[in-house]
N, C-alpha and C positions, 0 to 999 in steps of 0.2 A: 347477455346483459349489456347493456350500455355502457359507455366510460366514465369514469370517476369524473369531476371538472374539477380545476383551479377555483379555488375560493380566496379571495385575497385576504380577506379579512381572519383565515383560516391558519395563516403565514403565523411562525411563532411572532411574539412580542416582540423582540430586536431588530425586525425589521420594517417595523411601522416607521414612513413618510419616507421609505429610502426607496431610487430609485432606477440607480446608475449599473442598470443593469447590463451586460455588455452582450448577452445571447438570448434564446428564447426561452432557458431554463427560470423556472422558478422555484423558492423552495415552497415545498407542501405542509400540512400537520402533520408532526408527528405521531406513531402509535400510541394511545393513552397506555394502552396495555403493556407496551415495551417499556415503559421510563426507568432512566437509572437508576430510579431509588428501589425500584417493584426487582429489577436484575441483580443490584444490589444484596439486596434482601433475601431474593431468593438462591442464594449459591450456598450449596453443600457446607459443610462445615468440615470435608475432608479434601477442599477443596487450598490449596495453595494460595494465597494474593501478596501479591507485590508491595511495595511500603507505598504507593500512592493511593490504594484503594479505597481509602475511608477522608483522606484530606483534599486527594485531587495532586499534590503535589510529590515529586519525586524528591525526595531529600537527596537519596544516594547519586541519583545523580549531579544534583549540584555541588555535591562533595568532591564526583570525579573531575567536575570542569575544573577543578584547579590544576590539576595535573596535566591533563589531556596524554596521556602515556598511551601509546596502544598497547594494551594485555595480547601477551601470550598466554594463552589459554593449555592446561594438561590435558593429558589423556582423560583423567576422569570428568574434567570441566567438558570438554568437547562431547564426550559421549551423552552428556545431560544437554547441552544446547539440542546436539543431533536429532535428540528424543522429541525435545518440541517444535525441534522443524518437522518432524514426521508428523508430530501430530497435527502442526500448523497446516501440514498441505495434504491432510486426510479432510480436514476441515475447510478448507478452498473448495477442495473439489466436490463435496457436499452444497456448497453454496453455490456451485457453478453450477451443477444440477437442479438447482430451483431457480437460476435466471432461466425467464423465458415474455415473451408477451405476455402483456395484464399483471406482472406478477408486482407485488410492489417492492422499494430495496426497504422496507420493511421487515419485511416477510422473511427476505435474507439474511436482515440483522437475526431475526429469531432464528432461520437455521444456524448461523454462525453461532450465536449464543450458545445454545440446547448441544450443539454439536460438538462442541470446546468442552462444555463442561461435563458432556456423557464418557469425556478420555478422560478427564480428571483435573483439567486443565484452567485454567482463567482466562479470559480472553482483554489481551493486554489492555487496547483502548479505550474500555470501560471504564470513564474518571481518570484516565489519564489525562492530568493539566483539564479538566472539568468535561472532557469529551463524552457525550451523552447515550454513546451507542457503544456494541461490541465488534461492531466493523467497518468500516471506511469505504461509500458504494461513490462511484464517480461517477456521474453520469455525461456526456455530450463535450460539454465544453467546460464542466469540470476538470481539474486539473490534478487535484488530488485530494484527500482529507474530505471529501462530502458525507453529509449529514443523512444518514438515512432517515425516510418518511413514505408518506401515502400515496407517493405519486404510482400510477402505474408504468411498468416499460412499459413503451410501444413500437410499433414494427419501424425497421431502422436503426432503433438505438443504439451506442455502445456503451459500456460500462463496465470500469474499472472494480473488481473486489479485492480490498487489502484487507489480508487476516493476518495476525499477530495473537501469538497464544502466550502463556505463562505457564509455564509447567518443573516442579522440585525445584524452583529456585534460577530459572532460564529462560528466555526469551528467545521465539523463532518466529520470523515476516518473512511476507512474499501477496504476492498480489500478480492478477491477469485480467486482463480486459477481453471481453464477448461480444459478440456480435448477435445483434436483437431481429430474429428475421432478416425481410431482406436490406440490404445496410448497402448504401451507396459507394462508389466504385473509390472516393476519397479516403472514404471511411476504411473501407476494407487496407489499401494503401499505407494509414496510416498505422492502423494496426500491427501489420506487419511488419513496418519500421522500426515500428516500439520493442516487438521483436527481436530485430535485427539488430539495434540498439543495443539490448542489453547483451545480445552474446557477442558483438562486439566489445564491450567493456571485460566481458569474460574472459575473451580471447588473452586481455594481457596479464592474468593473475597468475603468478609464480613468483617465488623467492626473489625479493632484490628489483622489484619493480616497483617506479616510483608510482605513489597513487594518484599523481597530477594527468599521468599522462591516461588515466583510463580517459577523463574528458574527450580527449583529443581523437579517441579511438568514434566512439560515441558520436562526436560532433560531424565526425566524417560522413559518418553510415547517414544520421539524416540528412544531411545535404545534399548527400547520394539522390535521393528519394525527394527531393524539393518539401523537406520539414527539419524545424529548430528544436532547441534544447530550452528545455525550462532552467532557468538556473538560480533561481529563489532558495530550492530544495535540492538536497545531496543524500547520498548515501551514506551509512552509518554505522559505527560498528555497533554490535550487539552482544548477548551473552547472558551474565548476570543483569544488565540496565540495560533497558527496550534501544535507548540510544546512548552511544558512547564515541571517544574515539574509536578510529581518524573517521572524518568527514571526506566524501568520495563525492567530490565535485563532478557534475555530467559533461560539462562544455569545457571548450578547448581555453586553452588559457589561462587556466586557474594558478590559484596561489597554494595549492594542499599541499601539504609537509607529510613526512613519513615515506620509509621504505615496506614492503612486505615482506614479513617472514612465516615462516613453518608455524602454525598456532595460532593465526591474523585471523579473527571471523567479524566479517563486515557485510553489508548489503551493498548491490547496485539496483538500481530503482528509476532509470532515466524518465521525465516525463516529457512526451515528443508530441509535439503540437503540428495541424496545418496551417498554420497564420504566424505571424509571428512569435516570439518567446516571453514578452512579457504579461504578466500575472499579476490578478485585483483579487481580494478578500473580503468576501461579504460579509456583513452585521453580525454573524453568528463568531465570528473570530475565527473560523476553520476553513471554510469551503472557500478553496484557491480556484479560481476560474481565468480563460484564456481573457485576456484584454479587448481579444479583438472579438471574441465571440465563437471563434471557429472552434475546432475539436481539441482535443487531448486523449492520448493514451497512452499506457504504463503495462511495466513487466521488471517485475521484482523478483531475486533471489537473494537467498543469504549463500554467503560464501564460506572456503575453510582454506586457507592457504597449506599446504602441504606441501614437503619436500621434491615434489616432482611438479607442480603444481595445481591445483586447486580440485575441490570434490563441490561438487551441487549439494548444500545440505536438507533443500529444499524441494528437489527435483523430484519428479515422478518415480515410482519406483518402478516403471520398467522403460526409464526416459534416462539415462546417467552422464547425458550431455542434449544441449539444446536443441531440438530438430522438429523444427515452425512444422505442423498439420494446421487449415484451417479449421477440418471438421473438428477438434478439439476445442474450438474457440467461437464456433456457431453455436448458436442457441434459438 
């Protein structure tokens, strides 16, 4: 069968007469059949939601921003995040399995959806702050936060899948970027920076480390590699609120406050571009894209600071530290 085309006029509403496009990405129509309200709707009624679910806005979090305190989390707190990072990246890898050519990040929103909620789970992004899908697909020179739609991959592509689940009261993200066929020698490059990047920032998580300096870890690796650091978007702590403190700055130089202790659960999330590091926001208010047009990609985990330090809460279960296979990331 032939390829879907670009229909401009197909473009949601908010982006009529804009034009400051800075790549070849465009956005598509969305699934009629996926709309928030129809996903909304149809969730179990044994199913957990978050206090944004129904208004779009988090109260409890803006409750916490007054404090900014990073929680130590208990035993039984930890063991309830842990639950939804597992589930969180049983559901990744569900949706990694249906990236491929022709496929649309449509199509993934619905694995992700169906997926999340056949564990029991919610799938955090849904009306978070008005967000209209249940997962966050990146495509190309998206940078993070895109809008799933009709478009289909095609040979080449990369793209970023961020899942975030809700599950008894917890919140567990993590996200990986795939390679679409065959993917140019840049491409591949960057990917693996993205990579590199975040075990990088891994490398310095234990007791007593400042969290300014993961930047600096980070900013090294891609320079290494001739690619920059987005630094618009940070990492975050998580738990009971999808985002919390502290903030985990990517790039070197940052201003972060806080030390890490036994109990810390936070994300690293670096987003590593080939062109430069600055970042525009199209019409939709979400979808961050590179300024200059070129690529971006991402590799997210949630972390758990421990006595000895740090456990992947989000890791593969037979992965229990980082170690880059491309075949993992081909599709």
């Amino acid at each position: 069968a032939a390829a879907a085309r670009w229909v401009a006029s197909e473009m949601p509403a908010c982006f009529g007469g804009f034009g400051d496009w800075t790549g070849p990405l465009r956005p598509w129509a969305r699934d009629p059949k996926g709309s928030k309200a129809s996903r909304l709707a149809a969730l179990p009624a044994s199913v957990g939601r978050p206090d944004y679910w129904e208004t779009g806005t988090s109260a409890s979090e803006q409750e916490e921003k007054r404090s900014r305190a990073i929680r130590v989390y208990s035993e039984r707190e930890i063991a309830g995040i842990r639950r939804a990072c597992e589930i969180g990246r049983e559901v990744l890898d569900e949706c990694g399995r249906a990236v491929g050519v022709g496929v649309t990040t449509a199509e993934i929103d619905r694995v992700c959806y169906e997926a999340t909620v056949e564990r029991g789970a919610y799938p955090s992004p849904l009306n978070y702050y008005d967000f209209p899908c249940s997962v966050c697909t990146s495509v190309n020179e998206v940078i993070c936060h895109g809008i799933p739609d009709m478009r289909e991959l095609a040979e080449g592509d990369i793209v970023n899948v961020d899942v975030s689940v809700f599950k008894d009261g917890f919140h567990g993200d993590l996200n990986e970027t795939f390679l679409v066929g065959r993917v140019d020698d840049d491409s591949r490059r960057l990917v693996k920076t993205a990579f590199d990047c975040l075990a990088a920032g891994a490398d310095l998580v234990k007791p007593g480390a400042y969290y300014r300096d993961v930047g600096a870890a980070i900013d090294r690796a891609a320079r290494a590699n001739n690619c920059t650091v987005v630094r618009t978007y940070c990492g975050h702590g998580i738990g009971q609120l999808f985002h919390t403190a502290p903030n985990v700055p990517h790039y070197a130089k940052n201003k972060a406050t806080g030390v890490m202790k036994p109990g810390h659960v936070f994300t690293i999330e670096p987003m590593i571009n080939l062109g430069g590091w600055r970042d525009k926001t199209w019409p939709d208010d979400w979808t961050a894209v590179t300024a200059d047009g070129k690529r971006s990609a991402q590799f997210e985990h949630t972390f758990l600071v421990t006595h000895h330090g740090y456990d992947i809460l989000t890791k593969r279960h037979d992965e229990p530290t980082m170690l880059w296979d491309l075949a993992k990331q081909q599709r």
